[in-house]
N, C-alpha and C positions, 0 to 999 in steps of 0.2 A: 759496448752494451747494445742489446736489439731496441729498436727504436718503440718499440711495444711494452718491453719493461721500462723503459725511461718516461712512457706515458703513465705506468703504473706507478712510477714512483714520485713522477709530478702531479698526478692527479691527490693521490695521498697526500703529497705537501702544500695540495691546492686546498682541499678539505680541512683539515690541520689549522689553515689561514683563516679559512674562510669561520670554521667553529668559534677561534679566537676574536674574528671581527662581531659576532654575535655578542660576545659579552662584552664590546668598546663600543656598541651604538653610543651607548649615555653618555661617553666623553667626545662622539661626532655631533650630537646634537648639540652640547654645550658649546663647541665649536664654535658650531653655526650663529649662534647668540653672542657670543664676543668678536667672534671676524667675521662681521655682517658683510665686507667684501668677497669672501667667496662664500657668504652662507648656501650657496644654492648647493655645491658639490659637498660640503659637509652634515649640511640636512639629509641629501641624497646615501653619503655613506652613512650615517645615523640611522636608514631606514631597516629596522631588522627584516622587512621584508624583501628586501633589495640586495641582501649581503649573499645569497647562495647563488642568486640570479648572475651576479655581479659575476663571480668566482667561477663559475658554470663558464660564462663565458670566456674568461681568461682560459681554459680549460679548453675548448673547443678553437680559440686561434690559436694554440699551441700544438694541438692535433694537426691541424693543417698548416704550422710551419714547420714542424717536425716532421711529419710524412707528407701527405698532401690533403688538398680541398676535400676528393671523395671520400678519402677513409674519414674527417670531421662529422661531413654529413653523413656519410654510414651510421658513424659510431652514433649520432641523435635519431635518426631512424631506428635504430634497434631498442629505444629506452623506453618502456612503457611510460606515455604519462597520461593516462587514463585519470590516475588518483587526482592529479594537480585540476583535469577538465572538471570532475566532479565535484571537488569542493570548491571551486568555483560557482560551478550552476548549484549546488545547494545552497550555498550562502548567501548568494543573491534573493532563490525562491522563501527558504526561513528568514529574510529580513524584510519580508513584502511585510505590508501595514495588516492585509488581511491573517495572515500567520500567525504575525507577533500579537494579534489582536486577542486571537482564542489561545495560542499559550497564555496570555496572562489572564484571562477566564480563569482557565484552568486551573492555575499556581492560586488565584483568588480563590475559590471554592473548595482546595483542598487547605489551605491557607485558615480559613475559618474556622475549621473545627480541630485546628491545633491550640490546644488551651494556653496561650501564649500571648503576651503582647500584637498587637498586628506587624510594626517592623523587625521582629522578633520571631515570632513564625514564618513571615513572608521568607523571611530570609533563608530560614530552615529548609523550607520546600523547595527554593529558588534553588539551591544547591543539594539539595538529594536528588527530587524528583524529577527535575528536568537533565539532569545527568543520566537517571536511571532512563528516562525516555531514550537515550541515544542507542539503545538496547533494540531498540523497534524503528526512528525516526533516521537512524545511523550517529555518528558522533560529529560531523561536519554539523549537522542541522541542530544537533543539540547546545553545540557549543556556540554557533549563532545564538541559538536563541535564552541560552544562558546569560553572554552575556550584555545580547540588549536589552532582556529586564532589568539586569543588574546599575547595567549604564543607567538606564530609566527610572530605576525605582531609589538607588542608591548613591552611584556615584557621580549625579549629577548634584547632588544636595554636600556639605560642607561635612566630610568623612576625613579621620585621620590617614594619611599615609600609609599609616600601619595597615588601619584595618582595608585599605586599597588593596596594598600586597598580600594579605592573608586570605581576603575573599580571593582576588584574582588564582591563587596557587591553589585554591582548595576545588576552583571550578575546574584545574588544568587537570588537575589529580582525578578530582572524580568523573569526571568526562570522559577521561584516560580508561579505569577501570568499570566503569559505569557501563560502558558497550559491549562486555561480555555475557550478557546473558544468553546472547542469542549468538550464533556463527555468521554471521554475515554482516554485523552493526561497525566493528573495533579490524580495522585494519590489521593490526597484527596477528587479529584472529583470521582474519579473511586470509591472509595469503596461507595459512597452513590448516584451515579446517577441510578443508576439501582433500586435500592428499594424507591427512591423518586419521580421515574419517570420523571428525566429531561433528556431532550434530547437536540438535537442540537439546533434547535429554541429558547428552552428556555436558554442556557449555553449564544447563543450570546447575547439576550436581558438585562438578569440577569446580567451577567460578564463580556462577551468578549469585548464591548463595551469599558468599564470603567477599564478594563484591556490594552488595547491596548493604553489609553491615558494616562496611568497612568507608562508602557513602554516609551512611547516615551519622556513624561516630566523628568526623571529618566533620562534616554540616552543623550537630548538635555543638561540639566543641569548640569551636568558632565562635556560634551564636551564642554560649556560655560565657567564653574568654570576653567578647565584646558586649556582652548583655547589658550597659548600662548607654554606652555610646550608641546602639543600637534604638532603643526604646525610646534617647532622647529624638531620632528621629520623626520627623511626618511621614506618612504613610498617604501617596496620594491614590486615589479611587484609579481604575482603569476606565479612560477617558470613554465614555459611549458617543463623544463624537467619533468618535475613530474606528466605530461600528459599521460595518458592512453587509450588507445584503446575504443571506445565508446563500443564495445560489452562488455568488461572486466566491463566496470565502469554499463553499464547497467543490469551484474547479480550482481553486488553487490545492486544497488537497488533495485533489486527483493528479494533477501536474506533481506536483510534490512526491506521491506515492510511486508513480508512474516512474518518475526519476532516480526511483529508489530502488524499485524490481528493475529495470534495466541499468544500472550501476558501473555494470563489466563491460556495458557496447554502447561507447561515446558516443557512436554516430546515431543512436537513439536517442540517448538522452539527451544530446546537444542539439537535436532536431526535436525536441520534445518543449527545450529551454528556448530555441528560436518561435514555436508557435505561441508560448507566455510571454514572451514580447509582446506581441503582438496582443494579445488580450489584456494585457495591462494596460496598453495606447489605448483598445478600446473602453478601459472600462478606468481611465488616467484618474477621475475622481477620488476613487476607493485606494489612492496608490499614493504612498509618500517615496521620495525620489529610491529610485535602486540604487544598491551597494555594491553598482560596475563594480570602481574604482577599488575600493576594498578586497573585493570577489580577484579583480583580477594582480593585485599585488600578491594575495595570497596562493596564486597561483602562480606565479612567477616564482617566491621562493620557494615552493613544495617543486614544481620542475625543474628548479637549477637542484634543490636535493636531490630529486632523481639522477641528472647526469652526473652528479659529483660523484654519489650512493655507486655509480656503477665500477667505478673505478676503485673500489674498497674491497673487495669480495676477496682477493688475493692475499692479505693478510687479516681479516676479519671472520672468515669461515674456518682456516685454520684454529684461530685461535679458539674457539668457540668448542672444536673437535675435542680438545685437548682440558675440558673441563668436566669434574663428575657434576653430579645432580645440584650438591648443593653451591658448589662453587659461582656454577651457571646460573642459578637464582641471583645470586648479590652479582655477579659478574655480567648479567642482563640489563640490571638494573642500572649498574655505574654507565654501562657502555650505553644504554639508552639516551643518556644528556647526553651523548656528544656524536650519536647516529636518530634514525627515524627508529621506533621500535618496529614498523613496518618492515622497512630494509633489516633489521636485525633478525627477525622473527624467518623471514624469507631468506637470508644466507643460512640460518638452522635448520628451515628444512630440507636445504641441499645436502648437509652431513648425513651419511648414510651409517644405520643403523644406533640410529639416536633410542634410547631407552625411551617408555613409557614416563617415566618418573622425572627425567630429562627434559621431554618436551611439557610436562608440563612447567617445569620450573622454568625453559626458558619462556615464556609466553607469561606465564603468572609474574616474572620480573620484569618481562619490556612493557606490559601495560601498567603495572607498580612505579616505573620511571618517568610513567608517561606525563607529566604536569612540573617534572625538573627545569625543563628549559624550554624556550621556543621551538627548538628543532626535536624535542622527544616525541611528539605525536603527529599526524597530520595535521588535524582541526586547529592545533595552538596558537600559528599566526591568526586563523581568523578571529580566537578574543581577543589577540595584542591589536590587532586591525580597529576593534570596534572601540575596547577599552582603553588605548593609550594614551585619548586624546586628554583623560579627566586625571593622568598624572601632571607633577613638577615638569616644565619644560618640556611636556608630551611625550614623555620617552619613558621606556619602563626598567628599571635596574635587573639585566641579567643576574646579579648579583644578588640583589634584595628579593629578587623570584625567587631564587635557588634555596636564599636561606627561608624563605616562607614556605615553602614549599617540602621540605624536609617532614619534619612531623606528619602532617597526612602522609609523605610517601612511608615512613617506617610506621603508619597504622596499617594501610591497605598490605608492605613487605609482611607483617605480624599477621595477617588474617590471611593470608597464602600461603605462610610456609607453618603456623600453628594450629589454622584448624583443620 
């Protein structure tokens, strides 16, 4: 066997692994709490951010005992990971004090004049409209900032379990399809609107539309389902110590913006995110600590997807070929939990001579998937990042996602393929 297919078929059975260890975090952290003697390596394997990384590398010394050192390093030179630098630098800049300050303005003000309880509407807003922002702000930045209100406004107060996993799956979901309005916000769109020719006219008629109702039905029904548990909540005010000087709060949205139109050339935007270092030093007051640490795990598992991701295209693009319209919809969808929709969306548009009707059903299903599992979107680890700490034993049930998470994804599959 060529030593290139033996990479191809271990890289597959590295991916395969590494999928499966995503959904046994819960039983590596529980680990770690009963054999406190080696809790450090089983915290460590517990870490859903840690498992693709982890795998990526097993992956890469296998390359270089199989073939040699070069071809390794070749093979990671040639793997884009642009996406893993940027949602890095966005997550860090959407979790600045000055950011999260005027999103929650924001979600306050339109918040009010929803005729609703206040931790009842809050809630409502919390997961439509700041999902829908990822449309414009991108979906890394939304999903940040998703879920540090949510952290802040909810699940740091005495919430059931349940309603834990239900809000968490409904912000994955609408985050997911929420960044279609526009061609440049929703990763899966990004890698094929440029070479299909959609633009923004066409994103809102196609998607945005049927996305945006498909947010809000997700959001309301949620805040229905728990409407008693909800209410009995406190609703605290948005802190005005934690108010900042509008010139401060206005270069961080220019930083922020800035990092958003150059998105495709890291070497801008991470020379963009080195000079907001530096203004944060200067202006340390206005700043609660950065979300390094977070920013950069989450970057660590979206890079080890990429070089895993690379190694799949061989049996993944085939099979994708070999699908009519509507099969590719629900078969988008499945294959989304257990690939990036990203990488899925970007091997479809390698198939040549894909129908009209086809690209959209695959695109309308990878971002339909997108809120299934940690690895279905980009943004996803960054709410397991922020939010897992206000679970059971800190760890979030692959499992318990999945089943939460169901219902909004067959609302948003119904508003895709029915209207």
């Amino acid at each position: 066997m060529p030593v290139s297919q033996l990479i191809q078929y271990v890289g597959a059975a590295l991916f395969a692994i590494a999928v499966l260890h995503t959904f046994s975090t819960k039983f590596f952290d529980h680990l770690s709490h009963t054999h406190p003697r080696h809790a450090g390596l089983f915290h460590l394997l517990g870490e859903v951010e840690v498992v693709f990384g982890f795998w990526a590398m097993v992956l890469i010394l296998f390359i270089a005992a199989s073939a040699d050192m070069s071809s390794a390093i070749g093979y990671l030179e040639h793997q884009n990971l642009t996406e893993p630098l940027f949602v890095f630098v966005i997550l860090v800049m959407a979790g600045t004090r000055p950011i999260l300050y005027l999103a929650k303005r924001l979600v306050d003000v339109i918040a009010s004049f929803v005729p609703l309880s206040a931790p009842v509407g809050y809630y409502i807003v919390c997961l439509s409209v700041v999902p829908l922002l990822g449309s414009f702000i991108t979906e890394p930045a939304a999903m940040t900032l998703g879920a540090l209100i949510l952290r802040d406004r909810y699940y740091q107060q005495q919430i059931s379990q349940r309603l834990k996993y239900v809000t968490l799956a409904i912000l994955l979901v609408n985050v997911s399809i929420g960044g279609v309005l526009t061609p440049y916000a929703a990763p899966p769109v990004l890698m094929v609107a440029a070479k299909w020719g959609w633009d923004l006219s066409f994103m809102l008629s196609m998607f945005g539309w049927k996305a945006a109702l498909a947010v809000g039905i997700n959001a309301l029904g949620a805040a229905w389902l728990f409407r008693k548990e909800l209410a009995a909540l406190s609703m605290p005010k948005t802190d005005d110590t934690a108010a900042v000087p509008l010139i401060v709060a206005a270069v961080h949205v220019l930083f922020l913006a800035g990092v958003v139109v150059f998105s495709h050339h890291p070497v801008v935007f991470f020379g963009l995110f080195l000079f907001f270092l530096g203004f944060t030093e200067a202006y340390h007051k206005y700043q609660d600590p950065l979300m390094l640490r977070e920013g950069l795990l989450v970057a660590f598992f979206l890079a080890g997807l990429v070089i895993l991701g690379g190694q799949q295209q061989w049996w993944l693009q085939p099979l994708l070929a070999g699908m009519d319209a509507t099969v590719l919809f629900f078969g988008a969808t499945a294959l989304t939990a257990i690939t990036d929709n990203a990488a899925l969306t970007y091997l479809g548009s390698l198939v040549e001579g894909l129908s009209d009707t086809a690209k959209y059903a695959l695109v309308a299903g990878a971002v339909s998937g997108g809120g299934l599992t940690v690895i279905a979107n980009a943004p996803n680890p960054a709410g397991f990042a922020i939010l897992k700490g206000s679970f059971h034993e800190e760890s979030i049930s692959p499992l318990g996602l999945l089943a939460a998470a169901l219902p909004p994804t067959i609302v948003a599959m119904l508003c895709f393929l029915l209207l």
